[in-house]
Every structure is written in structure tokens, then in C-alpha cells.
Backbone as JSON, one array per atom type, in Angstrom:
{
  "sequence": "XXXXXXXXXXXXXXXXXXXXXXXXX",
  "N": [[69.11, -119.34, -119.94], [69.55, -122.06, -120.4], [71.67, -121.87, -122.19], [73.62, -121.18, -120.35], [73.91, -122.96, -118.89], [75.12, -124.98, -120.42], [77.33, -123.99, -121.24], [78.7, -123.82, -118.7], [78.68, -126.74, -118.58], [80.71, -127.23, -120.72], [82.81, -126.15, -119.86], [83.3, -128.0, -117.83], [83.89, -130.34, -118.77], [85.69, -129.54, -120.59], [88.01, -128.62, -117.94], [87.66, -131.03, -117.01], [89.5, -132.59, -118.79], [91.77, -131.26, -118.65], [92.71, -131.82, -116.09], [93.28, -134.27, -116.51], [95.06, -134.4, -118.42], [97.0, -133.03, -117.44], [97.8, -135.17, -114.92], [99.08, -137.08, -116.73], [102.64, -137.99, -116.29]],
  "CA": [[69.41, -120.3, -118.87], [70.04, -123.24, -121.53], [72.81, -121.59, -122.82], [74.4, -120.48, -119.43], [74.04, -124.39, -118.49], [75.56, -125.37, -121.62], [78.62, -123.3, -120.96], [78.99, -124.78, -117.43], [79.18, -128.31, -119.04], [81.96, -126.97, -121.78], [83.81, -125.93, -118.88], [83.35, -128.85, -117.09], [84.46, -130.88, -119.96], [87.2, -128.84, -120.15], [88.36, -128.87, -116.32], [88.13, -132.59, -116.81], [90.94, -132.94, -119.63], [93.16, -130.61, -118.66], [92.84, -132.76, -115.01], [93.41, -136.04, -117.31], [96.39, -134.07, -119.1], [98.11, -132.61, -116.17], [97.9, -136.06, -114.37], [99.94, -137.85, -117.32], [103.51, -137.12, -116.38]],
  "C": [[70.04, -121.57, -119.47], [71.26, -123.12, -121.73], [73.86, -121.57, -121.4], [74.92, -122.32, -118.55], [74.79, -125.34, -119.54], [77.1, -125.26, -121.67], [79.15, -124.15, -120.08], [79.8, -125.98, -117.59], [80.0, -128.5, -119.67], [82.96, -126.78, -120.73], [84.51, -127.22, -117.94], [84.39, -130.14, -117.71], [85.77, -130.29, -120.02], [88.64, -128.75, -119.38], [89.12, -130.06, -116.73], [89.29, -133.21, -118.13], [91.59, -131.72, -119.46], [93.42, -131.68, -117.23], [93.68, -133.52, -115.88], [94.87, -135.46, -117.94], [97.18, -134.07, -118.09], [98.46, -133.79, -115.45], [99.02, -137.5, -114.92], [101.11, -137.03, -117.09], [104.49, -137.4, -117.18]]
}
């Protein structure tokens, strides 16, 4: 469950700089 919540948050992290990339044009 730790791990599977762990992931989530890498993803999330993730999500949120490619957002932050894609948004610089």
C-alpha cells in the first residue's frame, strides 16, 4: 500500500513538471 502511494506521488510530481514545462512557451 506504501509503495502503491509512493508511486501515485512520483506521478504526481511528474504530471506537475511536465504541466510547468508545457506551460513555458
Amino acid at each position: 500500500m506504501e509503495k502503491g502511494l509512493n508511486c501515485q506521488l512520483q506521478l504526481k510530481k511528474k504530471g506537475m513538471l511536465v504541466i510547468n514545462y508545457l506551460r513555458i512557451p
